[in-house]
C-alpha positions as CSV (number, residue, x, y, z in Angstrom):
1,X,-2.2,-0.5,24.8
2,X,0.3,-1.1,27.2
3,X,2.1,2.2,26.3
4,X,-0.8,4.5,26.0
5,X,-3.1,3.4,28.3
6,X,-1.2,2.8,31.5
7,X,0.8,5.6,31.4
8,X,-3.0,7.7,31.2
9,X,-3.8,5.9,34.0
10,X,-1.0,6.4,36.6
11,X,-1.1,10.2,34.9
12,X,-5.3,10.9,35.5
13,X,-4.5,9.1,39.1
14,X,-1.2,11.8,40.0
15,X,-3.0,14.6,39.0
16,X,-6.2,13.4,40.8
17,X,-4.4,13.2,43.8
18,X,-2.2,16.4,43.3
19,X,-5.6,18.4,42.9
20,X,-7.4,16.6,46.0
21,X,-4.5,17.0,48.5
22,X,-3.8,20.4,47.7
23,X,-6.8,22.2,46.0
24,X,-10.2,20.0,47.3
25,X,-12.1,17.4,46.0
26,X,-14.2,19.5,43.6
27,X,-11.2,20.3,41.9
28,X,-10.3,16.3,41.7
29,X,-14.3,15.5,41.3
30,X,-14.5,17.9,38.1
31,X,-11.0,16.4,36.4
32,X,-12.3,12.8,36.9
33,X,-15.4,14.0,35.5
34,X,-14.0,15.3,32.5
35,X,-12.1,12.2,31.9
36,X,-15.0,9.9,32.6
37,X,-17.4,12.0,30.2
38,X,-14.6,12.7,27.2
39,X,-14.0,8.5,27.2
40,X,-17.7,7.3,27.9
41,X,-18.2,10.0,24.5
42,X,-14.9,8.9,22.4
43,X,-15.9,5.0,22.8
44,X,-19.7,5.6,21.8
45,X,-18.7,7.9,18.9
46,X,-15.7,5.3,17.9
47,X,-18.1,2.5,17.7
48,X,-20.6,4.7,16.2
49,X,-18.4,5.9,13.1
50,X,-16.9,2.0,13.0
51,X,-19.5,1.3,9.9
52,X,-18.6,4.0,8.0
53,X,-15.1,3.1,8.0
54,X,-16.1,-0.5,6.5
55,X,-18.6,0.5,4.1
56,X,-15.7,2.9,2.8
57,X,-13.4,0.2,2.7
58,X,-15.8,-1.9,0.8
59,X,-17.2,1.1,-1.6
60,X,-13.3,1.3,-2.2
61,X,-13.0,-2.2,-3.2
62,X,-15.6,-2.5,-5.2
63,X,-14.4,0.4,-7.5
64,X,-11.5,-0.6,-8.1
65,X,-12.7,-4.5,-8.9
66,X,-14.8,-2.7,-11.5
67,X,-12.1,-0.6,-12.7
68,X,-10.1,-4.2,-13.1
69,X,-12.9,-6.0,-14.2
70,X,-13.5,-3.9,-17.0
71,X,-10.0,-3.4,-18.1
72,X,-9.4,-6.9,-18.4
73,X,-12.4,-7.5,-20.4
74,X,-12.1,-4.4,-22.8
75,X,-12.4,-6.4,-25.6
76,X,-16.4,-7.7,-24.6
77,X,-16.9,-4.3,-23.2
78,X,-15.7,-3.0,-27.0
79,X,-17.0,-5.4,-28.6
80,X,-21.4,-4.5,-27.7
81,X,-20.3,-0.9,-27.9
82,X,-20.5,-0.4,-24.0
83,X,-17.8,1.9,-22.7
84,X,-20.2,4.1,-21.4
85,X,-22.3,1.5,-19.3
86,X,-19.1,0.4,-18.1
87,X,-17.9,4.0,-17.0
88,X,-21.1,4.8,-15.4
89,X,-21.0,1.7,-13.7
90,X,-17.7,3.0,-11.8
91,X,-18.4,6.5,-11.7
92,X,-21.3,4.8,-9.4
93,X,-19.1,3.0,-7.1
94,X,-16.6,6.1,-7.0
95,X,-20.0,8.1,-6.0
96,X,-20.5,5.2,-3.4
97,X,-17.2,5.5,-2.0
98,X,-17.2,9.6,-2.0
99,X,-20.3,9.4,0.0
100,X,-18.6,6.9,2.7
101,X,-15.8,8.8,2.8
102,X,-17.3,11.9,3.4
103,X,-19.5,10.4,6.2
104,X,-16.0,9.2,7.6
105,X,-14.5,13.1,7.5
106,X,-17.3,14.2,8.9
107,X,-17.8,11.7,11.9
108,X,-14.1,12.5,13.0
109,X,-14.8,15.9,13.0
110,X,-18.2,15.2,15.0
111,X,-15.4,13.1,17.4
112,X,-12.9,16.0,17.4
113,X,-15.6,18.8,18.4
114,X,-17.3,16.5,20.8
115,X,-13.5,16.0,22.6
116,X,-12.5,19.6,22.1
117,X,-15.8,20.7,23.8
118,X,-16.1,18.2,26.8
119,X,-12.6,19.4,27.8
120,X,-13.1,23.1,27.1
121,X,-16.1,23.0,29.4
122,X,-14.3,20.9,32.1
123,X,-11.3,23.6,31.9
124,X,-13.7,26.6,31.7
125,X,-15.8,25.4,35.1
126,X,-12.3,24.5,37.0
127,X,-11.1,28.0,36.1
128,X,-14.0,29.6,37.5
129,X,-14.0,27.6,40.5
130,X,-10.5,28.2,41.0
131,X,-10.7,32.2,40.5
132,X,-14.2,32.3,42.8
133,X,-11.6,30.7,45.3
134,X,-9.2,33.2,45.0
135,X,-11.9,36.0,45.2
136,X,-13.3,34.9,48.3
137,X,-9.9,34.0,49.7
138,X,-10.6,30.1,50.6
139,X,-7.9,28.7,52.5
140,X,-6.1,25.7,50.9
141,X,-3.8,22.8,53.2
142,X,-0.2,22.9,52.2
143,X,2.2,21.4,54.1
144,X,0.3,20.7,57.4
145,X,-0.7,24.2,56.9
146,X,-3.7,26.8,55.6
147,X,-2.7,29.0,53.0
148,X,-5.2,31.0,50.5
149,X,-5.2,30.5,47.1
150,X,-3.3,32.9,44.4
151,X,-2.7,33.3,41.2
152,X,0.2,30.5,40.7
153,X,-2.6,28.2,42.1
154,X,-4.5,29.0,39.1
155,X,-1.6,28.7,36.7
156,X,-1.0,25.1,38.8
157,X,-4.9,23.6,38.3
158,X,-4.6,24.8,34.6
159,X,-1.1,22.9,33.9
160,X,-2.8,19.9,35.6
161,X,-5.7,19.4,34.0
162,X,-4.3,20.8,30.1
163,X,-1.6,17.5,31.0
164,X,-4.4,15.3,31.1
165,X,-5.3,16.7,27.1
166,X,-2.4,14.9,25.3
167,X,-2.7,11.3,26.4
168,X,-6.3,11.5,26.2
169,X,-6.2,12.5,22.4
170,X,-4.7,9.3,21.6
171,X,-7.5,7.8,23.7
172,X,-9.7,7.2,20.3
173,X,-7.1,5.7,18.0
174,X,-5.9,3.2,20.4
175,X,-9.7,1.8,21.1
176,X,-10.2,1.7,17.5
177,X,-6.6,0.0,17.2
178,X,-7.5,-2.5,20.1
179,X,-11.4,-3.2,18.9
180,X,-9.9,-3.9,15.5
181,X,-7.1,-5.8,16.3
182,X,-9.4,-7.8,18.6
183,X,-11.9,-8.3,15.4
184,X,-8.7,-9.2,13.4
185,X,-7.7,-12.2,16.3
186,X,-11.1,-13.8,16.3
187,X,-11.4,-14.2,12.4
188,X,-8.1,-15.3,12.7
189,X,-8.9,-17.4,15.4
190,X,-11.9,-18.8,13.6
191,X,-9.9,-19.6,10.4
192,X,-7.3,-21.8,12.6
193,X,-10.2,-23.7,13.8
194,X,-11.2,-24.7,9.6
195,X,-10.4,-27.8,9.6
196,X,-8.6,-29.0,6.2
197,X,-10.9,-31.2,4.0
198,X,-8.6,-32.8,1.6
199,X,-5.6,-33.1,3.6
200,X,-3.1,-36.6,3.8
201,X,-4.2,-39.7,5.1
202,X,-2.2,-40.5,8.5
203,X,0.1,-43.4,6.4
204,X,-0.1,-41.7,3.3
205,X,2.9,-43.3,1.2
206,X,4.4,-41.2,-1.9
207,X,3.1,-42.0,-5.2
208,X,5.3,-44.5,-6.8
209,X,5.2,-44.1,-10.8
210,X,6.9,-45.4,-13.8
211,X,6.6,-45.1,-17.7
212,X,4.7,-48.6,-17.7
213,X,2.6,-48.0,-14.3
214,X,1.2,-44.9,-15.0
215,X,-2.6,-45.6,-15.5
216,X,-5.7,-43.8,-14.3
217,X,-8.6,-45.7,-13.4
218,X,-12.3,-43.9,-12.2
219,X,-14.3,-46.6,-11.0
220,X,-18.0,-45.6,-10.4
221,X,-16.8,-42.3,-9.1
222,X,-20.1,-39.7,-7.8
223,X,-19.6,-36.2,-7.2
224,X,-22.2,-32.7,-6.9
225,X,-20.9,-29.5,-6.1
226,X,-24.1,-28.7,-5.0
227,X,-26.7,-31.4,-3.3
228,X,-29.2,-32.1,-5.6
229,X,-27.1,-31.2,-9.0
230,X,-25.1,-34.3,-9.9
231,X,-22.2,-34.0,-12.2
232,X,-20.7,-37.6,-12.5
233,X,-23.0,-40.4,-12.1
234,X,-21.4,-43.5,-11.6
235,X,-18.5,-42.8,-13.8
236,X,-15.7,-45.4,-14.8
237,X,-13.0,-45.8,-17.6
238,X,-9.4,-46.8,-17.7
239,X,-6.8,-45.0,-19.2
240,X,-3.5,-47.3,-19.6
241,X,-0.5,-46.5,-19.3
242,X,1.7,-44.7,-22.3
243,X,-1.6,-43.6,-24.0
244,X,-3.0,-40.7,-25.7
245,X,-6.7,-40.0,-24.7
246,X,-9.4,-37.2,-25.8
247,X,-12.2,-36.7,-23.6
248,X,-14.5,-34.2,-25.1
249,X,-18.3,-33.0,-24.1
250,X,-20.5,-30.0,-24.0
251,X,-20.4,-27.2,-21.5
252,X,-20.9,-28.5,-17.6
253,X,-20.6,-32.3,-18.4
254,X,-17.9,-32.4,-16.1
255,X,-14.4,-33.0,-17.8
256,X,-12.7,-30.1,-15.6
257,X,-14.3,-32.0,-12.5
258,X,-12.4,-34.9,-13.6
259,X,-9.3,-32.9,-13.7
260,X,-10.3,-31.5,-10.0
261,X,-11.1,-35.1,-8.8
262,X,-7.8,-36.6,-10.3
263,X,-5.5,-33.4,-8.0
264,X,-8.0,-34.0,-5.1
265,X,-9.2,-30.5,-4.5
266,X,-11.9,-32.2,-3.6
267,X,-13.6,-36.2,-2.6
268,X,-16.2,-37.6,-4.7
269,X,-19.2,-38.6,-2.8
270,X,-18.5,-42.5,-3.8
271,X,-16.1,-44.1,-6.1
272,X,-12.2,-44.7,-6.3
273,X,-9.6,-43.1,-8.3
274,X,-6.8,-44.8,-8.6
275,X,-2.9,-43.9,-10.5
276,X,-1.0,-47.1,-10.9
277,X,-3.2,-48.9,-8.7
278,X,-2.7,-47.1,-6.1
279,X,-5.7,-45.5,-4.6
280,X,-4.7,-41.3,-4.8
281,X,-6.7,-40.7,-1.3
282,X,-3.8,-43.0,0.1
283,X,-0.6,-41.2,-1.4
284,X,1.2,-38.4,-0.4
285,X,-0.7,-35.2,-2.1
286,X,2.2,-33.6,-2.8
287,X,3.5,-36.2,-4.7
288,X,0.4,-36.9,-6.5
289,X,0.3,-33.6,-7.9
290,X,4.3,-33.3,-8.7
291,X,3.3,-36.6,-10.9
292,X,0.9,-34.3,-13.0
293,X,1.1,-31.8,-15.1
294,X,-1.6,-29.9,-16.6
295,X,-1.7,-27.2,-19.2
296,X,-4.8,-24.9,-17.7
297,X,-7.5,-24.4,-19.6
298,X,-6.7,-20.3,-19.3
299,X,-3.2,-20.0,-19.4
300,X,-2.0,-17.6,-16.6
301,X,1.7,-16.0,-17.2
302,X,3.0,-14.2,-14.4
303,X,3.7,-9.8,-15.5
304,X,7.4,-10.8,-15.4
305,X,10.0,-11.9,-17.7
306,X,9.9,-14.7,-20.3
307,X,12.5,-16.4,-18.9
308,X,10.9,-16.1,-15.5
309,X,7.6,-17.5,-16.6
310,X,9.5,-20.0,-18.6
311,X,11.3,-21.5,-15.9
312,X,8.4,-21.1,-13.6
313,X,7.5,-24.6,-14.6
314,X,10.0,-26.2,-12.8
315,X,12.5,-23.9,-10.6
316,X,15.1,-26.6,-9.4
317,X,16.2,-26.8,-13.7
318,X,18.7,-24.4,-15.0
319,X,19.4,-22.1,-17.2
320,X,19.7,-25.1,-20.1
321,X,16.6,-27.0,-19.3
322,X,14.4,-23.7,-19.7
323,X,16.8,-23.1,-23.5
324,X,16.0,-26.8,-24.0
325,X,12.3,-26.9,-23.9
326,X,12.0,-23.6,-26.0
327,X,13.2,-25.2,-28.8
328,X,11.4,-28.4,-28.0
329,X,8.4,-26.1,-28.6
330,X,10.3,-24.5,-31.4
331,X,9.8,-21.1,-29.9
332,X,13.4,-20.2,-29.2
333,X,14.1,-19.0,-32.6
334,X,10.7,-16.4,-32.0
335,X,12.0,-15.0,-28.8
336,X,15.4,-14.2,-29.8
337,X,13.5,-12.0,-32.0
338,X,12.0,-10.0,-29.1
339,X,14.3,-6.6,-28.0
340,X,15.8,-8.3,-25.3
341,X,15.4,-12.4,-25.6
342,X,14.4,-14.2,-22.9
343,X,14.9,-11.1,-20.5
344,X,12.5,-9.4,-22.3
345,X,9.3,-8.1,-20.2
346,X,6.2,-9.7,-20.9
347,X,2.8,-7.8,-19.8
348,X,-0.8,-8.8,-19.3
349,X,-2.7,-6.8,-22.0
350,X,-4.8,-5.0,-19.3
351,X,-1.8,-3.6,-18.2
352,X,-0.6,-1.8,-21.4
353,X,-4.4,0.2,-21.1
354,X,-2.9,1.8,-17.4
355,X,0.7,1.7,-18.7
356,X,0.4,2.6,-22.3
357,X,4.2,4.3,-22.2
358,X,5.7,0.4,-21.5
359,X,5.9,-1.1,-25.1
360,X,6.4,-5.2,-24.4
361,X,5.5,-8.0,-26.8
362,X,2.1,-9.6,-26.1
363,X,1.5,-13.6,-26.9
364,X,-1.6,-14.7,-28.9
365,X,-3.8,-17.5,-27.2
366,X,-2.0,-20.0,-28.7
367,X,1.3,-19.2,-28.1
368,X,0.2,-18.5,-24.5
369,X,-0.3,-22.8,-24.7
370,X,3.1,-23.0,-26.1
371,X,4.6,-21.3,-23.3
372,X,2.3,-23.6,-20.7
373,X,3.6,-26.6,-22.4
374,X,7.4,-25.3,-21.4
375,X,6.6,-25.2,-18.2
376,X,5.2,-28.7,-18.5
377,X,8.1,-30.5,-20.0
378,X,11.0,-29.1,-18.2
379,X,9.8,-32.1,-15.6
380,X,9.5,-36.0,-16.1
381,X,6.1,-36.0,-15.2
382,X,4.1,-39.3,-15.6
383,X,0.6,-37.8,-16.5
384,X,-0.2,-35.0,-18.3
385,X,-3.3,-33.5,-18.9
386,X,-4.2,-30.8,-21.9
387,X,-7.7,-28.7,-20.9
388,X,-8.4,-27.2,-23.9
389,X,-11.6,-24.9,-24.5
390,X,-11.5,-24.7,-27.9
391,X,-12.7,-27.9,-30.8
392,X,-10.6,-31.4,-30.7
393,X,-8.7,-30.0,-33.8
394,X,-7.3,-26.8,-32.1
395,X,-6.5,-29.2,-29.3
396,X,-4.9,-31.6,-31.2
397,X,-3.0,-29.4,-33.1
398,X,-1.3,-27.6,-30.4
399,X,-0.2,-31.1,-28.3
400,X,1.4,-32.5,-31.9
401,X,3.1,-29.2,-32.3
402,X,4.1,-29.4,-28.7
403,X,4.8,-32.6,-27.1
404,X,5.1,-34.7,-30.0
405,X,7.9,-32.7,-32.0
406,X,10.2,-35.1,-30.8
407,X,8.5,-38.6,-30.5
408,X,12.1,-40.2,-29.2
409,X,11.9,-38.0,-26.3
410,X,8.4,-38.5,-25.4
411,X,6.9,-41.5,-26.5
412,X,6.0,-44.1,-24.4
413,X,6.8,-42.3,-21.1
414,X,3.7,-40.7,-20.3
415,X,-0.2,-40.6,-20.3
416,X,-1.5,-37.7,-22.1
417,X,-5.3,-36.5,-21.7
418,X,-6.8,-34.0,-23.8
419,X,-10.0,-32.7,-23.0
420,X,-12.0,-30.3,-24.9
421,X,-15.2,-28.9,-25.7
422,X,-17.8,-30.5,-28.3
């Protein structure tokens, strides 16, 4: 702003005063005039065509989440035989975002005409008044003296006011660019102002664990995501330390807000949970959840190499840990098979349907746990927690092939929790 605006200012004001000392005030009148009319029509239109812009941007959005969306799930989508439904669906949204685009295009050039046509009048009506001048011979005051008007007055009034042209053509994009930046600071501004919900207390100490003080313990613990929906009612049990526990349930009886509860993402609405008696609202939250690991009940690998997503699970290990582990899992053997070990690629299998050229092994659900179970025992975590979707004997199955492989390096050093669905 400070570079396009003042300099149109101290410019409009020059040439204002170039054309009032040495041609009249009509001349200056008719050169603020155009200036005051081209803005007051540039802001109006600007704000006008604002909407169209955002409705693009969301018409935009929304095409290509359905383009993702669909992708992802191409198996559902192939499964009920609806590849059409789903391409209709986005040829929709595309249709949507054509027609906001296209009121965008058009709305500039409405902008551009209006611009072009306020200064082309303003330029037209000084040129007349400046040759009617000439015509009739009207004196003009130049240096302290009269002198009529000629022809290199006309070229003069004509220079003066086309100057004013280029800075004013910037005179849109920088009110968009300041109204949006503005729009940008008070969201901004409003997001500062969130105040954290689960955040540390002020004397919050770290969590202090060790192989025979690592217990859980829910004591009458409440919580609704929604007022009026309960999904723990007074709920209590003990798990001690060193043991191996299943909780298993139906859909939405609330074993993945246990798991939510135990990380604090969020505060049950009475109860306490406690890890080696200590009360997890009162520890350090990043050392509650380095104390925890969890094998997610989707298992999430990163579009990057195995290595990469192998290590992932704890960065400060080296090269050995990550070797280690893979044959913990006894997987190492099955990517030394792959074209390029553990630098081979791995890809999402949404992305081979856009990149069908790229040919890079893809893991089956379970060896997708495998690999999450990797990342979990690279670390000497305390706790660790299996969320399984599948039966009890799935679950099991994959934690014995996993963790227990090697019952002299992990027995009786942490709590395990399994949860699945009934």
């Amino acid at each position: 702003m400070l570079f396009n605006v003042v300099p149109t200012i101290f410019e409009l004001t020059l040439v204002s005063s170039i054309l009032a000392i040495k041609c009249g005030g009509a001349f200056a009148g008719i050169a603020l005039g155009c200036v005051g009319i081209y803005s007051a029509f540039t802001f109006a239109v600007t704000q006008w065509r604002t909407k169209f812009r955002i409705y693009m941007n969301q018409a935009e959005n929304e095409a290509g989440n359905k383009a993702i969306d669909s992708l992802i799930n191409y198996e559902t989508v192939k499964y009920f035989n609806n590849e059409k439904f789903e391409a209709d669906g986005y040829d929709k949204a595309l249709k949507r975002y054509e027609d906001a685009s296209l009121k965008t295009s058009t709305s500039l050039a409405l902008l551009n005409f209006g611009q072009n046509a306020i200064f082309s009048v303003a330029l037209s009506a000084i040129m007349v008044l400046t040759a009617r001048e000439i015509v009739h011979g009207v004196k003009i005051f130049i240096h302290l003296t009269y002198w009529n008007m000629t022809v290199g007055d006309l070229v003069m009034v004509n220079g003066l006011l086309f100057q004013l042209s280029v800075p004013l053509n910037f005179l849109g994009s920088v009110y968009r660019e300041v109204r949006q930046a503005l729009i940008d600071m008070q969201a901004m501004f409003t997001l500062m102002e969130v105040d954290t919900k689960i955040k540390n207390a002020e004397k919050a100490v770290p969590l202090q664990l060790t192989p025979s003080t690592a217990s859980i313990s829910f004591e009458n613990i409440s919580f609704e995501y929604v007022e009026g929906k309960r999904i723990l009612d007074n709920l209590s049990f003990n798990i001690p330390a060193g043991k191996k526990i299943a909780i298993v349930g139906g859909s939405g009886s609330g074993k993945s807000t246990i798991i939510r509860l135990l990380f604090r993402f969020y505060e049950p609405q009475s109860g306490t949970i406690t890890i080696g008696g200590q009360n997890i609202n009162d520890v350090d939250l990043e050392s509650l959840r380095r104390s925890i690991a969890i094998v997610p009940q989707d298992s999430v690998l990163f579009h990057n190499t195995i290595f990469y997503n192998l290590h992932y699970g704890n960065l400060a290990k080296g090269d050995e840990e990550v070797y280690k582990a893979s044959k913990m899992a006894d997987i190492h053997d099955s990517i030394m098979l792959w074209p390029k070990g553990y630098e081979t690629q791995f890809m999402h299998i949404f992305c081979s349907l856009t990149l069908p050229y790229l040919h890079h092994p893809f893991l089956s659900a379970f060896e997708e746990i495998i690999f999450c179970f990797c990342q979990v025992i690279q670390e000497a975590h305390r706790l660790i927690i299996h969320h399984h979707h599948n039966n009890g004997r799935g679950l099991l199955r994959s934690a014995n092939v996993v963790i227990f492989r090697d019952p002299t390096k992990t027995e009786n050093k942490c709590t395990f929790r399994f949860l699945g669905r009934r």
